[in-house]
C-alpha positions in Angstrom: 86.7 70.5 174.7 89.4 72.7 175.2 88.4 75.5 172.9 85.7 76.5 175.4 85.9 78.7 178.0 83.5 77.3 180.1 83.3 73.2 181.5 80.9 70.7 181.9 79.7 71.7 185.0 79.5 75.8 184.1 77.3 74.6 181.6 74.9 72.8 183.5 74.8 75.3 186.3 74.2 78.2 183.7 71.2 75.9 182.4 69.8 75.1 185.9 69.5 79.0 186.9 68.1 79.8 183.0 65.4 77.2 184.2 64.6 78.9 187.6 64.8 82.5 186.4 61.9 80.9 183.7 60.1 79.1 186.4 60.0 82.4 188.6 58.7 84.5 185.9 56.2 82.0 185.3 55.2 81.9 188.9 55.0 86.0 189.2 52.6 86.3 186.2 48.8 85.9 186.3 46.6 87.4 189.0 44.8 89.9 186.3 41.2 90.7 186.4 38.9 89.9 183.5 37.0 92.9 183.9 39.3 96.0 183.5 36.9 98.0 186.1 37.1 95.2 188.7 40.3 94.5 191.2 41.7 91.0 191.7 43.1 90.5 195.1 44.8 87.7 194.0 48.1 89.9 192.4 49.1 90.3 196.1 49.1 86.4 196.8 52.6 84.8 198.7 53.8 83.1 195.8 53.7 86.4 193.4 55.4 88.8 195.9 57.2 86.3 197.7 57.9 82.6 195.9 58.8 83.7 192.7 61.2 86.8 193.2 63.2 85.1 195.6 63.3 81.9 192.8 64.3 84.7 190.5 67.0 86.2 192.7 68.4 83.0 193.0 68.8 81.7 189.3 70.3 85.5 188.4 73.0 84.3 191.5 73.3 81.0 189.9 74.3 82.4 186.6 76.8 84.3 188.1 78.0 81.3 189.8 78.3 79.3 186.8 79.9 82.2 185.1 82.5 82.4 187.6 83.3 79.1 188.3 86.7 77.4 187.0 86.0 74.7 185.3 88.2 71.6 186.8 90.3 71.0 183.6 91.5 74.4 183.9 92.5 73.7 187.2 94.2 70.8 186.3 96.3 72.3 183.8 96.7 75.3 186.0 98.2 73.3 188.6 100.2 71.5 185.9 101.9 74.8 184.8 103.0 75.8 188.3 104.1 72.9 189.4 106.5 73.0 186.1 107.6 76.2 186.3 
């Protein structure tokens, strides 16, 4: 597993915050009116200009998280390498 730049973990993280970006794009969409001449109140509801941006926000931070985390085996050799030199 050492030809990858990324761990375990930095996976799993990366996959977690694909899920929630999904999940809040799923939860913004809908609230359209059938009839094109008639308004649907319900495209202002709490979960579509509320729930789902901020579950949005927070898988975009995630990836960035899991981008930027060091994955522990390159700590480990890390650590190895100053403590030898």
């Amino acid at each position: 597993m050492k030809d990858f730049a990324f761990g375990k973990e930095n996976f799993i993280l990366i996959a977690v915050a694909v899920a929630l970006i999904i999940i809040g794009f799923v939860l913004m969409s809908g609230g359209g009116a059938k009839d094109p001449v008639s308004f649907n109140p319900a495209i202002f509801s709490t979960q579509r200009i509320v729930v789902a941006p901020i579950i949005t926000v927070a898988g975009f931070a995630l990836v960035v998280f899991g981008i930027l985390k060091k994955p522990k085996d390159a700590a480990k050799i890390e650590d190895e390498v100053n403590t030898k030199a």
